[in-house]
N, C-alpha and C positions, 0 to 999 in steps of 0.2 A: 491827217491831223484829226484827235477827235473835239468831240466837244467841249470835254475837260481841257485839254491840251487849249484850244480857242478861248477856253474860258480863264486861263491861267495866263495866255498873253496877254488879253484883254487887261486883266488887272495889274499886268506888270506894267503895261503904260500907262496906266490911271496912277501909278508909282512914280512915273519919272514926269509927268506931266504936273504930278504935287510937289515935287522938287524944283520945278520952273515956276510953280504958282509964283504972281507977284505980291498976293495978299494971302492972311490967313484961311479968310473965311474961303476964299478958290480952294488953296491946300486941302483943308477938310473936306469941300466938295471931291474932290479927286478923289481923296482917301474915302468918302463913304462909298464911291463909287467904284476904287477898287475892289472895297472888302463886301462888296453887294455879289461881283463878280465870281471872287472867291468861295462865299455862300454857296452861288450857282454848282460851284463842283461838288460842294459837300451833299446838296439834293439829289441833284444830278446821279452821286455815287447812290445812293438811296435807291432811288425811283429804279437803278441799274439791277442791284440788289434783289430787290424786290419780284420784280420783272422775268419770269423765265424767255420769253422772247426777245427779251433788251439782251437779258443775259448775255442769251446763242448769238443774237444778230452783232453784239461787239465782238463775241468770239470770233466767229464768222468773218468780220471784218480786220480782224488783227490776224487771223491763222488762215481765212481760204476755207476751200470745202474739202482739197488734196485730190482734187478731180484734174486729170488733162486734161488741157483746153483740144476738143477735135479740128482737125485740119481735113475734114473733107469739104468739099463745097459738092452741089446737086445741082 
C-alpha cells in the first residue's frame, strides 16, 4: 500500500465517521479532517513529481528492479 493509497483510506473514514457524527459541529470536524487527508495526496503527488529519487524509488517499489532473487547460500 502506498502512501496515497493510506492517505485516501484515511479520509474515507474521516467520511463515514462524519456520517455517524451526532452533532454538526463533529461532522465538519471529520470533514475538515478528511479533506486535510486528501490535500496529503495532492502534495504528496507533487513532492513525487518533483523528486527524481521519489520518482525511481515509487517506480522501484510498484515494478521491482527485474533482478532474480539468487539462491545460493556460502
Amino acid at each position: 500500500m502506498t502512501k496515497s493509497d493510506e492517505f485516501q483510506t484515511n479520509a474515507e473514514e474521516c467520511q463515514r465517521m462524519a456520517e455517524l457524527a451526532p452533532t454538526d459541529r463533529e461532522k465538519r470536524s471529520w470533514m475538515k479532517l478528511g479533506e486535510a487527508w486528501l490535500r496529503m495526496i495532492e502534495i504528496r503527488t507533487v513532492i513525487v513529481a518533483d523528486s527524481p529519487k521519489q520518482t525511481f524509488d515509487a517506480a522501484l517499489e510498484k515494478k521491482g528492479t527485474g533482478q532474480s532473487r539468487s539462491d545460493k547460500s556460502n
